[in-house]
C-alpha positions as CSV (number, residue, x, y, z in Angstrom):
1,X,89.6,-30.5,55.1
2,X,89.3,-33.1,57.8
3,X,87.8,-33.3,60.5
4,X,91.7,-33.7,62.2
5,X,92.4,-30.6,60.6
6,X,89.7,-29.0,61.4
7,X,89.6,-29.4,65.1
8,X,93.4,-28.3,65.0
9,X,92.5,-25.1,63.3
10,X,89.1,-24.2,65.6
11,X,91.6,-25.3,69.0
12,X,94.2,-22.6,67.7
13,X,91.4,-20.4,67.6
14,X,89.9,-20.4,71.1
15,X,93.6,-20.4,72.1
16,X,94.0,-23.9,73.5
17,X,97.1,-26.3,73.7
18,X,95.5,-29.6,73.3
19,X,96.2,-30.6,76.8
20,X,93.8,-27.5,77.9
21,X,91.1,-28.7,75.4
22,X,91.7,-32.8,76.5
23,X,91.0,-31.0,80.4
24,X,87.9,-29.6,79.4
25,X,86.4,-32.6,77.6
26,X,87.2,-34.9,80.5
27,X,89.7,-36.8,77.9
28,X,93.3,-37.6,77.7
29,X,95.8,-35.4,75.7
30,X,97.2,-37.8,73.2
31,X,92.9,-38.5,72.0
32,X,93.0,-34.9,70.8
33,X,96.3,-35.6,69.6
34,X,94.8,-38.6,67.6
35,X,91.8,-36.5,66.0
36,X,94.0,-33.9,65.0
37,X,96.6,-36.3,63.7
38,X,95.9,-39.7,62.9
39,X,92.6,-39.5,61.7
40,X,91.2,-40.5,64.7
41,X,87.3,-39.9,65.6
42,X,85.4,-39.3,68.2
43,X,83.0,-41.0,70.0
44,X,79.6,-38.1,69.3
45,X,79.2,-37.4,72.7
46,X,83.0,-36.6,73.1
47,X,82.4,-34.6,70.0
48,X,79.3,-32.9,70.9
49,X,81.6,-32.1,74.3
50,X,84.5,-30.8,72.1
51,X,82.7,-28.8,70.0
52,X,80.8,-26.8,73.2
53,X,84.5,-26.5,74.6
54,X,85.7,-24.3,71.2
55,X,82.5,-22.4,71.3
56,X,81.0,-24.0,67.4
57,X,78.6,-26.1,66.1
58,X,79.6,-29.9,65.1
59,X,79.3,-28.9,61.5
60,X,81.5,-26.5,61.7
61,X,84.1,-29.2,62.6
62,X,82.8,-31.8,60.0
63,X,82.6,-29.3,57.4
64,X,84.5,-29.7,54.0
65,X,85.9,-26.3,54.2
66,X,86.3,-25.1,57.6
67,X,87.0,-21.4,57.0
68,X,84.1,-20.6,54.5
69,X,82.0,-22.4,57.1
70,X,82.9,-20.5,60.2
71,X,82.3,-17.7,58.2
72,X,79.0,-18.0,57.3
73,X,78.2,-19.5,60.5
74,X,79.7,-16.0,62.5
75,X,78.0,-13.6,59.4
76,X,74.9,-15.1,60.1
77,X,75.1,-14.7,63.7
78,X,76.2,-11.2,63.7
79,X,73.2,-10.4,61.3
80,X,71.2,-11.7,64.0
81,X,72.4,-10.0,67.0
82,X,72.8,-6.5,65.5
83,X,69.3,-6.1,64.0
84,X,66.2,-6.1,67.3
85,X,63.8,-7.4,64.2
86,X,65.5,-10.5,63.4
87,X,66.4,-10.9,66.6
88,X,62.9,-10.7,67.4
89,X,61.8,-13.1,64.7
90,X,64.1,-15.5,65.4
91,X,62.7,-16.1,68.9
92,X,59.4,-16.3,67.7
93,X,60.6,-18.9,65.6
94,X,63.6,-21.3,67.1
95,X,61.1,-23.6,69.1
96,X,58.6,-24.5,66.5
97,X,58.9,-27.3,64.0
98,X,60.4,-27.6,60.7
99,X,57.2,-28.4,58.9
100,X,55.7,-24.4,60.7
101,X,59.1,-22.9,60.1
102,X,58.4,-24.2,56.1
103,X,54.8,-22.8,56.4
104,X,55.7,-18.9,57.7
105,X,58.9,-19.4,55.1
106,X,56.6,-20.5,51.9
107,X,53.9,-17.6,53.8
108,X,56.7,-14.8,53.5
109,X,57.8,-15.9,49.7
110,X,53.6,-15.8,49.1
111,X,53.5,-12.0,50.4
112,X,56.7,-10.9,48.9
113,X,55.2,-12.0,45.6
114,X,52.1,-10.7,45.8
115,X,53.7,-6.8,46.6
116,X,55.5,-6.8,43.3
């Protein structure tokens, strides 16, 4: 899918007419029009603004196949929210950096192996 597309599809799902979603960026409604239909791209701080405005992530509206992706992306979020130990985890570890989020990750793989 495009990125047109795919901003058409994530639009219809918040409920918005293009006009309300052109509103809420600060844009004019024949832009939107453009991205959804002339394969027409925005600017990444327009994006970054359109994507807030339909509640997803910028890869969800870049992604090759839109519906697989907002699937995983809600399934993971769900998983998150409705268990307190994940949710507890993923605090502890959403502000440190990649190369400590590999460490714990390779640590956890280490202890796994070493239980069975």
């Amino acid at each position: 899918m495009t990125f047109g597309e795919n901003l058409k599809k994530a639009r219809k799902n918040k409920g918005f007419t293009q006009k309300d979603l052109a509103e809420i960026v600060g844009i004019k409604r024949s832009t939107i029009a453009g991205y959804e239909s002339k394969n027409q791209e925005p600017a990444y701080d327009v994006l970054k603004k359109i994507a807030k405005a339909l509640d997803c992530s910028i890869d969800t509206l870049l992604a090759v196949d839109y519906n697989s992706y907002q699937v995983s992306e809600n399934n993971i979020t769900k998983e998150i929210l409705n268990n307190d130990q994940l949710k507890l985890l993923f605090n502890e570890i959403r502000g440190m950096s990649n190369d400590n989020i590999e460490f714990y990750r390779n640590l956890i793989k280490f202890i796994e192996s070493e239980k069975g």
